[in-house]
N, C-alpha and C positions, 0 to 999 in steps of 0.2 A: 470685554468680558463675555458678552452674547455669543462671538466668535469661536473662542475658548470654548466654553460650554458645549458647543458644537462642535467643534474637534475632538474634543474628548470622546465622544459617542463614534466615532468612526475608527478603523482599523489605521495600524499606522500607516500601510500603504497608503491610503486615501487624503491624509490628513495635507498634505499642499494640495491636492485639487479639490477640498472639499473649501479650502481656505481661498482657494482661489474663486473657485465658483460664487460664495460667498462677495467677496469684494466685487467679483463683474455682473451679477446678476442679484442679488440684496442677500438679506436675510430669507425675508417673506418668501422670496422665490424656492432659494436652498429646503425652505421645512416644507413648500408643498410638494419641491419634486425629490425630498427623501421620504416622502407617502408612499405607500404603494396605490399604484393605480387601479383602482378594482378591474376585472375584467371586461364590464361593461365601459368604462371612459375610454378602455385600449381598444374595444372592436369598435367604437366612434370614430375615434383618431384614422385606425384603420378604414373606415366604411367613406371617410371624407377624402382620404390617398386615393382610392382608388375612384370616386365618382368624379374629381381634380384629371386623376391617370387618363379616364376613359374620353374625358373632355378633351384633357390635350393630343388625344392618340386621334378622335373625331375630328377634331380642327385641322388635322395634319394630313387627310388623305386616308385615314386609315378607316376601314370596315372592323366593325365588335361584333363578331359570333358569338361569341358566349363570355360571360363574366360570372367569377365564381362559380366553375363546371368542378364536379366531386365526381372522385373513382376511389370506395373505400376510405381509404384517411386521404387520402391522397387530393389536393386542391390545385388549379391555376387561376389566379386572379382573372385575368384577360387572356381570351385568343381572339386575335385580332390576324387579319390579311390585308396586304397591300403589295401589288405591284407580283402577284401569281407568289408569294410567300405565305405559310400560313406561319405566322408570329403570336410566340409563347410570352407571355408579359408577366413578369414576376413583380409586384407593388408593394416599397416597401416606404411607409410612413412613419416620422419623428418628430418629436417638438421643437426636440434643440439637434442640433451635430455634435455639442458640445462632447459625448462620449464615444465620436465615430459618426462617418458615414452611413445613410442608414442601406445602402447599399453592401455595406460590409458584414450585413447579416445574413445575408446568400450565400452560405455553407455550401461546402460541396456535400453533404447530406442534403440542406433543401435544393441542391440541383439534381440529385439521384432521383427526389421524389418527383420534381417535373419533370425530368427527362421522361420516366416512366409511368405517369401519368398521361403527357403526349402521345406515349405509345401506344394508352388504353384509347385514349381519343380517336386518333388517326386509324386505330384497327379499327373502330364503333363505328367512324363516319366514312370511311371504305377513303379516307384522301391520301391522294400521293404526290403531293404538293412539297416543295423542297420549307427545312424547319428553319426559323433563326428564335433566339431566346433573348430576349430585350430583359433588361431593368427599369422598372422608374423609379427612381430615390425622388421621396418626398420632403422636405422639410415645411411643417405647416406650423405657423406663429399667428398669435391673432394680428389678425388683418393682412396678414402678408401670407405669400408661400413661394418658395421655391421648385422647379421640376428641373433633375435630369435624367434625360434618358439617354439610355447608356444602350447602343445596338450591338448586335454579338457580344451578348456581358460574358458571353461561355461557348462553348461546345462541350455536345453530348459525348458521353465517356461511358462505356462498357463496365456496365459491374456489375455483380454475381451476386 
C-alpha cells in the first residue's frame, strides 16, 4: 500500500524505477532521496569529492596548484601537474550511481567551460606545458566510497 501511494506521486515514466528503488533501497531511503537536497548538503557532498579527489591525486604522484581556481563563472576543481603535464581535473560527486555515472554529467557544455577557462589560466600563468583533462567520478556512501579516475576523459574542441 505504502508502495502504491508512492507511485502514484511519480510520472509514469518513473513509476518501475521508482518501484524498483523502493524494493532495493527501502521506503525511508526512497522519501529522503525524493527531498530535494537544499544547496548546502549538495556543495558538502561536493566539497567531500573533491578533498577524497585531491587526496587520491597526492597519494598518486601528483602536485595541486590550485583547487577551485575561478575565471568569471567559469571554475576547475583541480590543476594538478605530473610528469611536465599540467592536468585539468574535473570532480564529479554522488551518493548513489543508481541514476548514472556521475562522470556522465560532463556535458560537452561543462567541457566548453573548462576547456576555456584552461585557456584564461595558461594565458595568466604565462605556461606552455602540454594539457590533459582527467575525470574523477566519486561515489561517496556512508562509510565507503568509490574513485575513478578516468585520464584523457576528453580533448579540447574549438567553439565559437
Amino acid at each position: 500500500m505504502v508502495v502504491i501511494g508512492l507511485i502514484l506521486n511519480c510520472s509514469t515514466s518513473n513509476i518501475l524505477r521508482t518501484a524498483n528503488y523502493i524494493l532495493n533501497y527501502g521506503k525511508a531511503n526512497y522519501a529522503q532521496s525524493a527531498k530535494t537536497k537544499s544547496m548546502a548538503e549538495h556543495n558538502i557532498l561536493g566539497k567531500k569529492g573533491e578533498d577524497l579527489a585531491a587526496g587520491f591525486l597526492l597519494k598518486n604522484g601528483y602536485d595541486i596548484l590550485e583547487r577551485n581556481w575561478r575565471t568569471g563563472r567559469d571554475e576547475i576543481d583541480i590543476i594538478a601537474r605530473k610528469d611536465k603535464l599540467l592536468i585539468i581535473v574535473e570532480v564529479k560527486t554522488r551518493s548513489t550511481d543508481y541514476f548514472g555515472e556521475p562522470e556522465e554529467a560532463v556535458t560537452k557544455k561543462k567541457q566548453m567551460f573548462l576547456v576555456r577557462a584552461t585557456d584564461k589560466y595558461v594565458n595568466e600563468k604565462e605556461i606552455d606545458d602540454l594539457i590533459r583533462y582527467d575525470i574523477i567520478s566519486i561515489i561517496l556512501k556512508p562509510g565507503s566510497h568509490t574513485i575513478n579516475h578516468i585520464e584523457d576523459a576528453f580533448y579540447p574542441t574549438v567553439y565559437e
